[in-house]
LOGU-58120 format. One record per residue: x, y, z of N, C-alpha, C in turn; residue in three letters. Coordinates in steps of 0.1 Angstrom, whole numbers, plus 5000, padded with zeros to 4 digits. Example, Ala and Ser with C-alpha at 12.3 -4.5 7.8 and 13.67 -1.06 7.14 Angstrom:
513249435078512349555078513249675078ALA;512849785071513749895071512950005079SER;
This chain:
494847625099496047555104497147595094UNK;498347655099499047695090499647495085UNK;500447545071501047445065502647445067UNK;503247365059504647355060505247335043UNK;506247395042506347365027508047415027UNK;508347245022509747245029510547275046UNK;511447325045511747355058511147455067UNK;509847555058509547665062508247625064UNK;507747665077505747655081505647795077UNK;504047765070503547835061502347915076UNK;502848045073501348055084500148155073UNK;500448215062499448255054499948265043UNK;499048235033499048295021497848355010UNK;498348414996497548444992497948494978UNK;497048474970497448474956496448574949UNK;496848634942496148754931495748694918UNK;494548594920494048554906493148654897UNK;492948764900492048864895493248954880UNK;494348954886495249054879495648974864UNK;496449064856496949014849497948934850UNK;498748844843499348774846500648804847UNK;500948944844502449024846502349054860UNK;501349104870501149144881500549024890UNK;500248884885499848824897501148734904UNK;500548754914501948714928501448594936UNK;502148534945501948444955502248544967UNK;501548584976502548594990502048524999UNK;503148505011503648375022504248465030UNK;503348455046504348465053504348285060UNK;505948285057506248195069506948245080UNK;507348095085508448115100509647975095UNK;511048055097511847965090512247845105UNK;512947785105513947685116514047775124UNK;514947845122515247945132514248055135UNK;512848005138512148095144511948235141UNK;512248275131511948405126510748395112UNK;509948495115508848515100509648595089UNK;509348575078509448645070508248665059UNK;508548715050507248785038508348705025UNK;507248635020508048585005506748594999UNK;507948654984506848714973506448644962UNK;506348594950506848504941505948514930UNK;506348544917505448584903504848434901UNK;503548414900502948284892503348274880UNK;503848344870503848344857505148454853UNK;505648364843507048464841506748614836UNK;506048664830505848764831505648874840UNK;505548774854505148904863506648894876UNK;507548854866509048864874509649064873UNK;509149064865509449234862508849324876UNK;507649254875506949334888507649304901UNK;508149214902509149184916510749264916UNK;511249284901512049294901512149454903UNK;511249534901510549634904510749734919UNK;509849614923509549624938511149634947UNK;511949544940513649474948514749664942UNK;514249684932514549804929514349944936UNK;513150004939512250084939513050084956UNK;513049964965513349924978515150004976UNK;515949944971517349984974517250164971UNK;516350244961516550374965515550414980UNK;514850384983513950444992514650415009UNK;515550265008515950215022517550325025UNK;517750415016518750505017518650625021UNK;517150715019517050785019516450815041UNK;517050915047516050945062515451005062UNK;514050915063512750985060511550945074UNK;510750975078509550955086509050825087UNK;509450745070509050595071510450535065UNK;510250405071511550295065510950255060UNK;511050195045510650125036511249965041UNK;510249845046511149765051511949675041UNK;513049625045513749525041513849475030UNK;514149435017513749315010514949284998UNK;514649144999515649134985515049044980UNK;515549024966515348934957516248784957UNK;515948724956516248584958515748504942UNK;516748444934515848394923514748424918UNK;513848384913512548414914511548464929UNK;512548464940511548494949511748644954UNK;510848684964511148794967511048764979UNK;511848804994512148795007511748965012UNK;511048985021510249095028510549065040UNK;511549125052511349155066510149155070UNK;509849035078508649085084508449215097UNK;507949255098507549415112506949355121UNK;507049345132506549335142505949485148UNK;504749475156503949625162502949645156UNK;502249765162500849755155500749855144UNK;499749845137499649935126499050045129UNK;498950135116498250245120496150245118UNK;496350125113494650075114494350045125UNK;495049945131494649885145494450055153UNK;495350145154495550265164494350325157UNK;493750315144492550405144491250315150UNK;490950195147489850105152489950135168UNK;491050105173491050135186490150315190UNK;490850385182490050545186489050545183UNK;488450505171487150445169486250405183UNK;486850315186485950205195486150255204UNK;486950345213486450415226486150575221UNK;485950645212484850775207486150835205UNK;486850835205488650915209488651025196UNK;488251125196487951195184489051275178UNK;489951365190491251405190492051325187UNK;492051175191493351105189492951025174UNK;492051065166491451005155492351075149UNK;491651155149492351305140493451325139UNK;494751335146495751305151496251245146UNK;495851105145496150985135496150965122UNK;495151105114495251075102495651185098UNK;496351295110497351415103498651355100UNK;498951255109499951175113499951115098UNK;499051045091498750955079499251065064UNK;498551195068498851285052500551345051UNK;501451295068502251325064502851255062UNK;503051135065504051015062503750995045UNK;502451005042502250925028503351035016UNK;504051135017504951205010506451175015UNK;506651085022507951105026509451065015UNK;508650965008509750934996509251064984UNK;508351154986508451234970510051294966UNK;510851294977511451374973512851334966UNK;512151174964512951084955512351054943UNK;511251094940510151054931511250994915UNK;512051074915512451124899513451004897UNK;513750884903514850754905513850614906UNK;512550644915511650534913511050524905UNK;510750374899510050334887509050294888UNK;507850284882506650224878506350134871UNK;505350074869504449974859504549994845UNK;503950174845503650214831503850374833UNK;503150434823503150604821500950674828UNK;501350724826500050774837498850804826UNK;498950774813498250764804497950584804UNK;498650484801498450394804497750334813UNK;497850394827496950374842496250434840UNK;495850584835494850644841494050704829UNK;494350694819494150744808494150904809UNK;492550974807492551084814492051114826UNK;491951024834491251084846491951114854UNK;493651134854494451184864494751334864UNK;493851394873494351554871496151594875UNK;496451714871497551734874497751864888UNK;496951794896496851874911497951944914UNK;497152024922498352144926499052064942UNK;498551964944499551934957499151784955UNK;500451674955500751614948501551514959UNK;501651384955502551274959503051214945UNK;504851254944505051274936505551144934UNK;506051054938506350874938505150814936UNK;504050884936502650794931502750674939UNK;502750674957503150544955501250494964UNK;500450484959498850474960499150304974UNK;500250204975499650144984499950144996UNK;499450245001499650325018498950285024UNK;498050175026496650195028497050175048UNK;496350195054496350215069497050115076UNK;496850005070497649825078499249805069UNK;499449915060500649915055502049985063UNK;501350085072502250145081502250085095UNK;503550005102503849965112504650095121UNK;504050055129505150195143505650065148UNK;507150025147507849955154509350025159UNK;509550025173510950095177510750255174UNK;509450305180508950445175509250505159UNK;509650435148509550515137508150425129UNK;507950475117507050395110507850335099UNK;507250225097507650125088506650085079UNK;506850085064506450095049505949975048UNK;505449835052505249715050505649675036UNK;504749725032504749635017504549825005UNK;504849774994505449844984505149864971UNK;504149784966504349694953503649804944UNK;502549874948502049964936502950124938UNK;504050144934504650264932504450304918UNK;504050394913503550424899504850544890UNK;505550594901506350634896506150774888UNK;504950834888504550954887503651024900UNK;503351104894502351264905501251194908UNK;500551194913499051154912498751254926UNK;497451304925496751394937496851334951UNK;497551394956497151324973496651314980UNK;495251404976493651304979493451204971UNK;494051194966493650994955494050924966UNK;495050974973496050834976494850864993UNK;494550954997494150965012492850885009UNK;492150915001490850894995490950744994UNK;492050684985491650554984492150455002UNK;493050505008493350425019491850475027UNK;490950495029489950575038489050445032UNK;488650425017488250365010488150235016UNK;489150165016489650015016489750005033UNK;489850135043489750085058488050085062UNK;487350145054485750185059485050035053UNK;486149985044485249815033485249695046UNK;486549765052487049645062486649675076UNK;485749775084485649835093483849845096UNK;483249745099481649745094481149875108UNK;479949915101478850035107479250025123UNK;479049875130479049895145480249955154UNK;481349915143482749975151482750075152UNK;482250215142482450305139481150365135UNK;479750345139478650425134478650565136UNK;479450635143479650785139480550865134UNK;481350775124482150815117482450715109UNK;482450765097482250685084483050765075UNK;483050675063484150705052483650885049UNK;482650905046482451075042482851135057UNK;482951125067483251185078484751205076UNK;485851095069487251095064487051165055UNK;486451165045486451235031486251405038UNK;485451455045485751585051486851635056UNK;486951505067488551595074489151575064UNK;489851545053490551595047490251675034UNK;488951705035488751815023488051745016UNK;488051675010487851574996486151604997UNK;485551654988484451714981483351554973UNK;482251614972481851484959482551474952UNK;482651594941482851614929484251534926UNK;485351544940486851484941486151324943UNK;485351324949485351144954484851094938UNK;484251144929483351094919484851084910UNK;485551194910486651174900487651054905UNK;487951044916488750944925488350834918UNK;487050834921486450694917486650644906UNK;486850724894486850704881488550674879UNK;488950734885491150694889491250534893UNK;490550494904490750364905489950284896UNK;488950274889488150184879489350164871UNK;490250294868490850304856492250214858UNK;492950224873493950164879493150024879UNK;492449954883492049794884492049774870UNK;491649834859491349774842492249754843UNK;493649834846494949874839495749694850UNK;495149704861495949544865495149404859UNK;493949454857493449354850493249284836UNK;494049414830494349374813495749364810UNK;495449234806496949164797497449264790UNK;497049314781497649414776497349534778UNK;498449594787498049794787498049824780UNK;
């Protein structure tokens, strides 16, 4: 049952107690008086006002640039952060869907559709900021690939892109790293986190190595991938980078 908190009903929320305390957030979507949702962000801990303020940054170069995706909406408010909420469906719901009726062309389709939207801001890379330096996040396990997403921005994952009013829209924002990272990391890990959320019967003939082929990605790349993200969760989970 959603809650109410103040003039605003609360219809979800959710809190990042795993991170460090520079990086953990509250988010809320409500619905205000006037009947509209929105996305509010808000640092638990003063230290993780930088990461909002980040995010309210990173948003005014990207919402300028005409690119394949809109970065949605947001501003900063005091300590809080305000996110437009999207209406439409995402690009997970349109793959579950091809999924569930065998749709193998319109699968595929979907995630040519996915490797190209995920570079649309590179070619602002050099104005957006990050967390840290790529030694910090990755120590050495970030190769320096020959084809590249150059805004590092890793959280693309499939429920993050909305098709509303035929363009796509960027939902949420928050891990832009602000360097190169390979763009099989970034394909690799959204493939990752939809196969965690997508059990065997939806999809028993196609599974995460079935994604890791269509786009190339090898053991040897998934084993290194893998060693990228261990290295990205230490790096949100230690107080001190």
């Amino acid at each position: 049952m959603a809650e109410t908190a103040g003039t605003d009903q609360v219809l979800f929320q959710q809190d990042t107690p795993g991170r460090a305390r520079r990086f953990q957030i509250e988010t809320r979507i409500v619905v205000g008086p006037d009947g509209r949702k929105r996305v509010h962000k808000r640092a638990l801990y003063a230290e993780g006002s930088a990461h909002l303020r980040r995010m309210a940054a990173n948003h005014q170069i990207m919402r300028m640039q005409q690119t394949p995706v809109c970065a949605c909406a947001c501003e900063l408010q005091g300590d809080q952060l305000e996110l437009a909420f999207v209406e439409g469906g995402s690009l997970k719901q349109q793959l579950v869907q091809a999924l569930r009726r065998d749709d193998r062309p319109g699968l595929e389709s979907m995630l040519d559709t996915y490797r190209r939207l995920i570079t649309a801001f590179d070619p602002f890379a050099a104005d957006l900021c990050g967390p840290g330096q790529r030694a910090d996040i990755f120590a050495d396990t970030c190769p320096q690939a020959e084809i590249e997403v150059k805004c590092g921005n890793i959280d693309q994952g499939f429920d993050h892109l909305i098709l509303h009013d035929e363009r796509w829209h960027l939902i949420d924002y928050e891990w832009v790293l602000g360097f190169a990272v390979p763009l099989k990391y970034v394909l690799y890990r959204a493939a990752q986190l939809f196969f965690q959320e997508v059990p065997p019967q939806v999809s028993p003939r196609f599974r995460l190595r079935d994604m890791c082929a269509f786009y190339g990605i090898d053991a040897a790349e998934r084993t290194l991938y893998d060693r990228m993200e261990a290295r990205f969760q230490h790096f949100v989970r230690t107080e001190t980078p």
